[in-house]
Wavefront OBJ file of the C-alpha trace (Angstrom):
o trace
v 87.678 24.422 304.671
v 91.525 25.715 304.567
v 92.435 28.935 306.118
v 93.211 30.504 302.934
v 89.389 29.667 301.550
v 88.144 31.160 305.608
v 90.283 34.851 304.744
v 88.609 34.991 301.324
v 85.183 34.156 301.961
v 85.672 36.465 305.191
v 86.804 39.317 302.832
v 84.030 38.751 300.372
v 81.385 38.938 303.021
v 82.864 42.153 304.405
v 82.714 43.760 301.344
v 79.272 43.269 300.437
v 77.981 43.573 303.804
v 79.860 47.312 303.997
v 77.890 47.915 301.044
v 74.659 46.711 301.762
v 73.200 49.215 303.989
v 74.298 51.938 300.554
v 72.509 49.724 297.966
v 69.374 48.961 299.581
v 66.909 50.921 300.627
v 65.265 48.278 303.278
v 66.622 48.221 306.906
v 68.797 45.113 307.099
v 67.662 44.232 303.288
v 64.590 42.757 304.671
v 62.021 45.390 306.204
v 60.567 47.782 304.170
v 60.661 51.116 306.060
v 57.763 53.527 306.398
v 60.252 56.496 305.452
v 63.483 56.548 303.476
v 66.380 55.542 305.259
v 68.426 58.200 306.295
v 72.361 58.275 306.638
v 72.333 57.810 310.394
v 70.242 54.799 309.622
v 72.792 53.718 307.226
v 76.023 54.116 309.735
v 74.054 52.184 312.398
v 73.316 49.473 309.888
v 77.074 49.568 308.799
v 77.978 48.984 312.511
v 75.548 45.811 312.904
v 77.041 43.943 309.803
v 80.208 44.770 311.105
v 79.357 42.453 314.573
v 77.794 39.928 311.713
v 81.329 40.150 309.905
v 82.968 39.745 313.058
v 81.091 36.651 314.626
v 81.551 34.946 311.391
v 85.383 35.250 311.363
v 85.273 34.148 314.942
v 83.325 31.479 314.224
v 85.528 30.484 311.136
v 88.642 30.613 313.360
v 86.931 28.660 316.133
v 86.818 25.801 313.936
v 90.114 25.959 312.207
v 91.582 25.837 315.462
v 92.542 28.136 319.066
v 90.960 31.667 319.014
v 93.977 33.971 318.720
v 94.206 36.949 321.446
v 93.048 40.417 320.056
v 93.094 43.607 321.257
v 92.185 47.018 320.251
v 94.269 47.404 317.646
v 92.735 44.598 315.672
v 89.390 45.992 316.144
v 90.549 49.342 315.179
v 92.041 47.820 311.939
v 89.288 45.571 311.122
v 86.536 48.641 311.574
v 88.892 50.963 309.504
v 88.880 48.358 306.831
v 85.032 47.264 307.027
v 84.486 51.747 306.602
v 87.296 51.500 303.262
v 84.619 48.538 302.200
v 81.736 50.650 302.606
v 83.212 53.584 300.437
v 82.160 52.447 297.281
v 78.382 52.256 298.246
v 78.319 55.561 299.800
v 79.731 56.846 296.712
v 76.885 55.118 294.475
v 74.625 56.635 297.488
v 75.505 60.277 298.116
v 78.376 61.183 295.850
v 76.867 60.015 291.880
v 73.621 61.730 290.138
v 70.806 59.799 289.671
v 68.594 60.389 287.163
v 64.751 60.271 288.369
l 1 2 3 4 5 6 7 8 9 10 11 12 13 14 15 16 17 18 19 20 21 22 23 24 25 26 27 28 29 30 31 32 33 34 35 36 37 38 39 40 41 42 43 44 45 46 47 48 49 50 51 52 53 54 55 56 57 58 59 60 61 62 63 64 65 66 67 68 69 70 71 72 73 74 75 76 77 78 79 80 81 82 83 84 85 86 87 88 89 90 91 92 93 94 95 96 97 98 99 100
């Protein structure tokens, strides 16, 4: 796999995973929770994909070659950008009227 094809799929998987936790109402879109998920819930779940998202661009750059150095401004970046990600879900979520 080139490093272009690595950034994109990276990018792709960001996005939807930033979205996830505002388009489904099950905790990690597998359990079913006993009470509707709340937006605490949703932040928390938003922070776990980001670790997901994270260990599978390290992993991804671990095989195209030596880990490059980072240090908190790249995980400053990368969280501000995973949050931009999530906007459009919490927009569907808590900004748009649904009809019953």
């Amino acid at each position: 796999m080139s490093q272009t094809v690595s950034v994109w799929l990276v990018v792709v998987v960001a996005f939807v995973a930033a979205n996830l936790p505002f388009l489904s109402h099950r905790l990690m879109a597998v359990v079913t929770p006993a009470k509707p998920k709340t937006l605490a819930v949703r932040l928390a779940e938003l922070l776990v994909y980001y670790f997901l998202v994270g260990g599978l661009g390290l992993l991804l750059e671990n095989r195209a070659g030596q880990i490059a150095p980072q240090t908190w401004e790249f995980y400053a970046i990368t969280a501000t950008l995973f949050v931009t990600f999530a906007f459009p879900g919490f927009v569907y979520r808590y900004l748009l009227k649904h009809r019953a």
